[in-house]
C-alpha positions as CSV (number, residue, x, y, z in Angstrom):
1,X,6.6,23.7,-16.0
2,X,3.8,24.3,-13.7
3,X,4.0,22.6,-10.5
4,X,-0.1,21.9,-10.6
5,X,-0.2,20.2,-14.0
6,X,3.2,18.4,-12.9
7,X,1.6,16.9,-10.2
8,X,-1.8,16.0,-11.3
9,X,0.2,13.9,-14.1
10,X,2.2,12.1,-11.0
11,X,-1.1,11.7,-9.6
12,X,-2.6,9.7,-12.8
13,X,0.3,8.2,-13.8
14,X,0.5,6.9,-9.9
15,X,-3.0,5.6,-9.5
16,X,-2.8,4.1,-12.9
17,X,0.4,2.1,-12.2
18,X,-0.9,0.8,-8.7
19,X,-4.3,-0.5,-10.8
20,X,-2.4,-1.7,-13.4
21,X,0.3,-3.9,-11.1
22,X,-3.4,-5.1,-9.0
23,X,-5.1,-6.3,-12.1
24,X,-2.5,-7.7,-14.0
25,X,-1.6,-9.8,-10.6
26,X,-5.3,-11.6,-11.0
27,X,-5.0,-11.3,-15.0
28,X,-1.4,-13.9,-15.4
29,X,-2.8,-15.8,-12.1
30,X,-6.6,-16.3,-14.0
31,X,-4.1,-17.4,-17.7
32,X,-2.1,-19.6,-15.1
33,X,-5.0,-21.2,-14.0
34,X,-6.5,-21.6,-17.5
35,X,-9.3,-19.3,-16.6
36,X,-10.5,-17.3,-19.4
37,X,-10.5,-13.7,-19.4
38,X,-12.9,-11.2,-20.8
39,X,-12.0,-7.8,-20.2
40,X,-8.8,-6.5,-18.4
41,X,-9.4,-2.7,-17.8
42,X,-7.5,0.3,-15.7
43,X,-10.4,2.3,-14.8
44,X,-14.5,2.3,-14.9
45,X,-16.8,3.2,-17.3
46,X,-17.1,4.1,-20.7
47,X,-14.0,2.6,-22.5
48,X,-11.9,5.4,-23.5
49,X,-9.0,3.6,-25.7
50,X,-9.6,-0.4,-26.1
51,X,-8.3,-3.0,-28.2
52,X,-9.4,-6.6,-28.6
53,X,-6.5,-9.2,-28.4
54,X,-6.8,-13.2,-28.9
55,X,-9.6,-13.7,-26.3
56,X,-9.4,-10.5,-24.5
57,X,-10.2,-7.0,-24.4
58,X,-7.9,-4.5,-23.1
59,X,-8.8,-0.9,-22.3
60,X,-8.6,2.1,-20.6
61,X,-11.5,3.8,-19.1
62,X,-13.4,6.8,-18.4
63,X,-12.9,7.2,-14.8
64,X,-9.6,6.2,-13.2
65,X,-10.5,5.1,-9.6
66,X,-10.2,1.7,-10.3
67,X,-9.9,-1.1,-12.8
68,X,-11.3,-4.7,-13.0
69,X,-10.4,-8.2,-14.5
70,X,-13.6,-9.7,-16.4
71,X,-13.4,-13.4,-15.3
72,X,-15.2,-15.9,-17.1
73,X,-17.7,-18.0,-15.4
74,X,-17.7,-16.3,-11.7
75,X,-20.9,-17.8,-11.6
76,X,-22.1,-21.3,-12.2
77,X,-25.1,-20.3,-13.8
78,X,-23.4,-18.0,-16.3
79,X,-23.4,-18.4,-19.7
80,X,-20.8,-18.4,-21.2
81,X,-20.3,-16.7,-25.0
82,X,-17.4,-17.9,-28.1
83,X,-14.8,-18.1,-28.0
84,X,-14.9,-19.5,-24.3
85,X,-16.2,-23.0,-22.8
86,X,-17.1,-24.0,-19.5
87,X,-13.5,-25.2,-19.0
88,X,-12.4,-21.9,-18.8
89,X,-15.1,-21.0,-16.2
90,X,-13.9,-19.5,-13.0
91,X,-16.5,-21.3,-11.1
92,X,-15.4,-24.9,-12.3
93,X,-11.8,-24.5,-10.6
94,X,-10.9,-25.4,-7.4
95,X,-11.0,-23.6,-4.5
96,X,-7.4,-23.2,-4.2
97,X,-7.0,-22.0,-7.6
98,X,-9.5,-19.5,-7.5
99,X,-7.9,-18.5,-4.3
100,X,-4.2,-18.2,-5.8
101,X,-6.2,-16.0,-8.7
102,X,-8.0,-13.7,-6.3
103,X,-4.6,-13.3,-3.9
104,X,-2.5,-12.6,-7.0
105,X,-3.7,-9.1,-7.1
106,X,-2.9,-7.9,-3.6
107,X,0.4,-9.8,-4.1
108,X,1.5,-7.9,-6.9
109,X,1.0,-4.5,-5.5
110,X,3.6,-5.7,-2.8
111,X,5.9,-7.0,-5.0
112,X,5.3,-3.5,-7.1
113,X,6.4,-1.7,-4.0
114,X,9.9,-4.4,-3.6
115,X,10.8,-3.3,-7.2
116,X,10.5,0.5,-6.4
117,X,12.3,0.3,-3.1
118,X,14.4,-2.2,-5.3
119,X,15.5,0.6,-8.1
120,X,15.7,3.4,-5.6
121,X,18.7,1.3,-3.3
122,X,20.3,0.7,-6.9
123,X,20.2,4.1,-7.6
124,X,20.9,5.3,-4.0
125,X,18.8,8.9,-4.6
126,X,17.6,10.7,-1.6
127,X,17.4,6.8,0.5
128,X,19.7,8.1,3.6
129,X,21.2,5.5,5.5
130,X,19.3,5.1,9.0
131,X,22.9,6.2,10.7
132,X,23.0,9.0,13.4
133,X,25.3,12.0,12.8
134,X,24.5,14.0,15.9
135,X,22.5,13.5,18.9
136,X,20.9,16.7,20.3
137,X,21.8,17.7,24.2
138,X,19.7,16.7,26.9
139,X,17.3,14.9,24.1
140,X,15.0,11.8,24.5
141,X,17.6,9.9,22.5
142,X,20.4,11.3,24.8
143,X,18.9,10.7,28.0
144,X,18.4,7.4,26.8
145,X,22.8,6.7,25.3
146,X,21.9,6.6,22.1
147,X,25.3,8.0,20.4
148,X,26.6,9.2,17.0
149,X,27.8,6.7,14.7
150,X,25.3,4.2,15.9
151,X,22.7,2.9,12.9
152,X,18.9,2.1,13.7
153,X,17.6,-1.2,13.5
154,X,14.4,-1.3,14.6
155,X,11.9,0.9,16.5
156,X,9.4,-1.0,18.3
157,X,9.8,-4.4,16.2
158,X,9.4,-2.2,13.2
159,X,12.1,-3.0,11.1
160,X,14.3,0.3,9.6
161,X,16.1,0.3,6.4
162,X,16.4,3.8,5.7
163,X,16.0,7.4,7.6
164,X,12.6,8.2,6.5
165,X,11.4,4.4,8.6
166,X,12.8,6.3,11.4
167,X,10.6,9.2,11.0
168,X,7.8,7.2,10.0
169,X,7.9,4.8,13.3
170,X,8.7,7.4,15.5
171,X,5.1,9.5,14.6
172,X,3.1,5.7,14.4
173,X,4.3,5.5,18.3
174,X,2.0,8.8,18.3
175,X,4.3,9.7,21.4
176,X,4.8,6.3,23.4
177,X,7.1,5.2,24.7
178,X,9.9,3.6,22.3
179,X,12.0,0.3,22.2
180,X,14.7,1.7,20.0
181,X,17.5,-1.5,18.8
182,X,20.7,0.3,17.4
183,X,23.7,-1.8,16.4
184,X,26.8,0.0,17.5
185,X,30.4,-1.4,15.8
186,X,28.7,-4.5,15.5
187,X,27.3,-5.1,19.0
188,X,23.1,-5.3,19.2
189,X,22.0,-2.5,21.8
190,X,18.5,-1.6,22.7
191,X,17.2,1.6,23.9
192,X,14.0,2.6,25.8
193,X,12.7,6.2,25.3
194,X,9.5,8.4,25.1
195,X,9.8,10.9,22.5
196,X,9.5,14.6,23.3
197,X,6.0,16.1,21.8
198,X,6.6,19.6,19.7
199,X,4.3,21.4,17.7
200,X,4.3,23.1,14.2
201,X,1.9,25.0,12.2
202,X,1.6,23.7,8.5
203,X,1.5,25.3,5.3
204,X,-2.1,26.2,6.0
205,X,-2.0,27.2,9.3
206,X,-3.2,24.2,11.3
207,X,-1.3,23.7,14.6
208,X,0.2,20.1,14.5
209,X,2.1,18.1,16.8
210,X,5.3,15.9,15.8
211,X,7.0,13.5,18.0
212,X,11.0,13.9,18.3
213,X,13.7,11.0,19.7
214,X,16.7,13.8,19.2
215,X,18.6,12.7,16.5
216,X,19.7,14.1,12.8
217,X,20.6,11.7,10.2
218,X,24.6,11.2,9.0
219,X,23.7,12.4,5.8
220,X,25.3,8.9,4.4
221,X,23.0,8.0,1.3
222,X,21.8,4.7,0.6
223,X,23.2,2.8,-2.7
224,X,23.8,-0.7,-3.3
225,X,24.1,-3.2,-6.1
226,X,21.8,-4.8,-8.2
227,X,21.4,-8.2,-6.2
228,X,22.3,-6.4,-2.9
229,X,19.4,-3.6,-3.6
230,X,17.0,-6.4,-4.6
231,X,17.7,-7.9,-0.6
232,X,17.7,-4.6,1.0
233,X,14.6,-3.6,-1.4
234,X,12.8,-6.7,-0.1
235,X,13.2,-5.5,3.0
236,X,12.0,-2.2,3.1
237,X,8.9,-3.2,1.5
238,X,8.1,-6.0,3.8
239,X,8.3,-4.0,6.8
240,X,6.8,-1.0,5.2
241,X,3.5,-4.1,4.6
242,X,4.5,-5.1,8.7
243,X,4.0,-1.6,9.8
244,X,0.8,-0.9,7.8
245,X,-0.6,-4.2,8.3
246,X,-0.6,-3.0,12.3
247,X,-1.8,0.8,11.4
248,X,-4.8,-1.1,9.5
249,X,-5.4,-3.7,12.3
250,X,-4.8,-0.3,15.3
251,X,-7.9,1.8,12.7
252,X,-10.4,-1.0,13.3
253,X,-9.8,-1.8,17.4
254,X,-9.8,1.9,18.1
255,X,-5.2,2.0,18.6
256,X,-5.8,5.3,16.0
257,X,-8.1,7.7,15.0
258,X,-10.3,6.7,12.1
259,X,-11.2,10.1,11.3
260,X,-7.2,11.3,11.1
261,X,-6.2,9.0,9.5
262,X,-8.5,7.3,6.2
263,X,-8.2,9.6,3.5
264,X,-10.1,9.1,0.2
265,X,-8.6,10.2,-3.7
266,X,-8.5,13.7,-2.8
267,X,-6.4,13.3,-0.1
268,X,-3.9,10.8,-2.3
269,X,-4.2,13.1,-4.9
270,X,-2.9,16.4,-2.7
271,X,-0.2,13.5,-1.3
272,X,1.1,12.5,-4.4
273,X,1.0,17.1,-5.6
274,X,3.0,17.3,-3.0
275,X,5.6,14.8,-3.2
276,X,5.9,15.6,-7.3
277,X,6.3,19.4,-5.9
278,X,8.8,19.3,-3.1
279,X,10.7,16.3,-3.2
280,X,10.8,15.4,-7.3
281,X,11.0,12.0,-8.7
282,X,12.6,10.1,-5.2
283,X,9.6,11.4,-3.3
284,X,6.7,10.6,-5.8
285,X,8.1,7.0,-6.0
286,X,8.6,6.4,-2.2
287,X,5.0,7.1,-2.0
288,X,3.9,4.8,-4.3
289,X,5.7,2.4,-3.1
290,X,3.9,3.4,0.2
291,X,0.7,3.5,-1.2
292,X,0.9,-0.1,-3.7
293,X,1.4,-1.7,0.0
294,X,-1.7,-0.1,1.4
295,X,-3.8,-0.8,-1.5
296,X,-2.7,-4.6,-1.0
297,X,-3.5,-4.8,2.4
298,X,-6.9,-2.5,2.1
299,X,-8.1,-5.1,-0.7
300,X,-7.4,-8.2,1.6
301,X,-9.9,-7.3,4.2
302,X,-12.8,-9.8,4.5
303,X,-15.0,-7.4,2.9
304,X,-17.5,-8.6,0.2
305,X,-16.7,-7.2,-3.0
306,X,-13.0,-6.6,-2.1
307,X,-10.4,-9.6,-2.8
308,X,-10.8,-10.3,0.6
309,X,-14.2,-11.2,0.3
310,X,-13.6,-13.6,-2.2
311,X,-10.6,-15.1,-0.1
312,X,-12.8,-15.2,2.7
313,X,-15.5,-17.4,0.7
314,X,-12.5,-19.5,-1.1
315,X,-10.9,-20.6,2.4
316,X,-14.6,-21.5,3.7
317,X,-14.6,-24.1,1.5
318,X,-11.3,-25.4,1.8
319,X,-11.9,-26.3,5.2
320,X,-15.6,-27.4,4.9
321,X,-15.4,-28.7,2.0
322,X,-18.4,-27.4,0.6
323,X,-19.1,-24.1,-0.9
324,X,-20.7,-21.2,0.4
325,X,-24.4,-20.8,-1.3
326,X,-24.3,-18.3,-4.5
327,X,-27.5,-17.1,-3.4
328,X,-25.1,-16.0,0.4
329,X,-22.5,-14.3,-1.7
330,X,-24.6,-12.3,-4.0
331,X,-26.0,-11.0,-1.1
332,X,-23.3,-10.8,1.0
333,X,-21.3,-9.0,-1.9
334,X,-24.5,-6.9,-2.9
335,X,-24.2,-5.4,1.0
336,X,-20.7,-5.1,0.8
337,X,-20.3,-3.4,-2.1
338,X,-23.0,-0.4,-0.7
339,X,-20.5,-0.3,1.9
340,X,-17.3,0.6,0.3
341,X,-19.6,3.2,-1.5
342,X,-20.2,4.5,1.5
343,X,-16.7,4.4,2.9
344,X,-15.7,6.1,-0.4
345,X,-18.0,8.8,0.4
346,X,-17.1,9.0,3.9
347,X,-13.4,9.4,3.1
348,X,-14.0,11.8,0.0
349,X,-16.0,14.4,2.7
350,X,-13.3,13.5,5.5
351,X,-11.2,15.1,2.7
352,X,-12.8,18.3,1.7
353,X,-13.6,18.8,5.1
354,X,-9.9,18.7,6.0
355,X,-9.4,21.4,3.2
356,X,-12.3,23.5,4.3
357,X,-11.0,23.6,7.9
């Protein structure tokens, strides 16, 4: 089968999975809330497959990047059409419930990535344990006594479950130095090193530079139980959400560069090709599960027209006790929804130029 079509599929069957988790977060939340619900849909536009169940319409649309739940009564001034009242309004809840509604989204994309990480530990796969086989002579890691046999607890705070969150804290240090906590036969050791910088040249020729503490993995594989893996898979994905809750919050103070690091569809897309093409079934999932947590995070910004927004307007009037003017969110929202189209333009040409160049 041919790689390309192999991984444009992993690619829609990703993005559609990652929507669908999202939106069927806020969808059981709105039912739990006795909010109605008019349309529950993975993608945008022109419905391509639909089907209309008791009081809701279910369908898939035209273009994927996306997907919405249709609330009933978001507004106070909306009317509201058969078979729903006003007592299934969104707007005559209170502000806590239409908080726990708007949350539920975000929230279900992390506990999308626990379940991953959670069947992956079950069915151990290419999870290596985060054990050292071999330290490298006169290494970083060596310098430092880091020795073979010990395991890898944390790097920096960042928690580490598996091998691959030793590779992945290790280039977020972006060649700092490191606080490295090994546990060695049971006793809790920490380590301070700076990694040594090396560079590569990528599949397309672009010079690169990766960051390197000296140390190759014991080749031990991860694989644990069912409850054991649902612990362990817990874990990994809340300090996969730690880590990328601090590479969000490093984007906006300046810690990291914006322009290296946002990537719009394109670049998920050529992600996702890649994983489907090199590293099979294992590496696509990791990824989502990478991506579900991002997605979470991303939409819990206090940006009008993201969940955020919406939590942001919620919590105002928990604590004043008063909400904030429709007239000051439609506006607000109106602003911040031209600029996420503009951050979606400004990552889609961050990507081609990346391809270009």
């Amino acid at each position: 089968m041919d790689f390309s079509f192999v991984g444009a599929l992993a690619f829609v069957l990703v993005l559609a999975g990652l929507i669908f988790f999202h939106e069927l977060g806020h969808f059981l939340a709105a039912r739990l809330m006795g909010i109605g619900v008019r349309t529950f849909s993975i993608g945008f536009g022109k419905a391509l497959v639909s089907w209309q169940g008791k009081s809701t319409r279910y369908q898939i649309s035209m273009i994927p990047l996306g997907g919405y739940v249709d609330l009933v009564g978001m507004r106070k001034d909306e009317e509201i059409a058969a078979p729903f009242t006003k007592d299934d309004a969104y707007s005559s809840r209170g502000p806590a419930a239409r908080l726990f509604t708007v949350v539920a989204g975000p929230l279900f994309n992390i506990v999308l990535a626990w379940f991953i990480y959670w069947g992956l530990m079950m069915g151990g796969g290419s999870l290596l344990l985060p054990e050292v086989g071999k330290v490298m002579p006169d290494s970083p890691a060596a310098r430092a006594g880091i020795l073979p046999g010990d395991t890898i607890v944390s790097i920096n705070g960042a928690g580490v479950t598996y091998w691959e969150d030793v590779l992945f804290n290790v280039q977020s240090g972006e060649g700092g130095p490191l606080d490295v906590q090994i546990n060695r036969q049971g006793r809790s050791l920490v380590f301070s090193l700076t990694p040594d910088a090396a560079k590569y040249t990528d599949d397309k020729g672009v010079e690169k530079s990766v960051f390197l503490m000296g140390v190759v993995a014991s080749g031990n594989y991860m694989q644990r139980g069912f409850f054991e893996a649902g612990v362990e898979g817990f874990k990994a994905a809340w300090s996969k959400t730690v880590l990328m809750a601090d590479l969000v919050r490093k984007m906006f103070t300046g810690g990291i560069s914006f322009k290296d690091n946002v990537g719009g569809p394109v670049m998920v897309a050529q992600a996702v090709h890649n994983q489907a093409a090199s590293a099979g079934l294992d590496g696509v999932l990791k990824l989502a599960a990478l991506l579900s947590v991002n997605l979470g995070l991303l939409n819990l910004l206090p940006i009008p027209a993201l969940d955020g927004g919406h939590v942001m307007f919620n919590l105002i009037e928990l604590v004043f006790r008063r909400p904030v003017p429709e007239k000051i969110q439609a506006n607000v929202s109106y602003y911040g929804f031209l600029f996420l189209i503009g951050l979606m333009i400004l990552a889609t040409a961050l990507d081609v130029f990346r391809i270009v160049t």
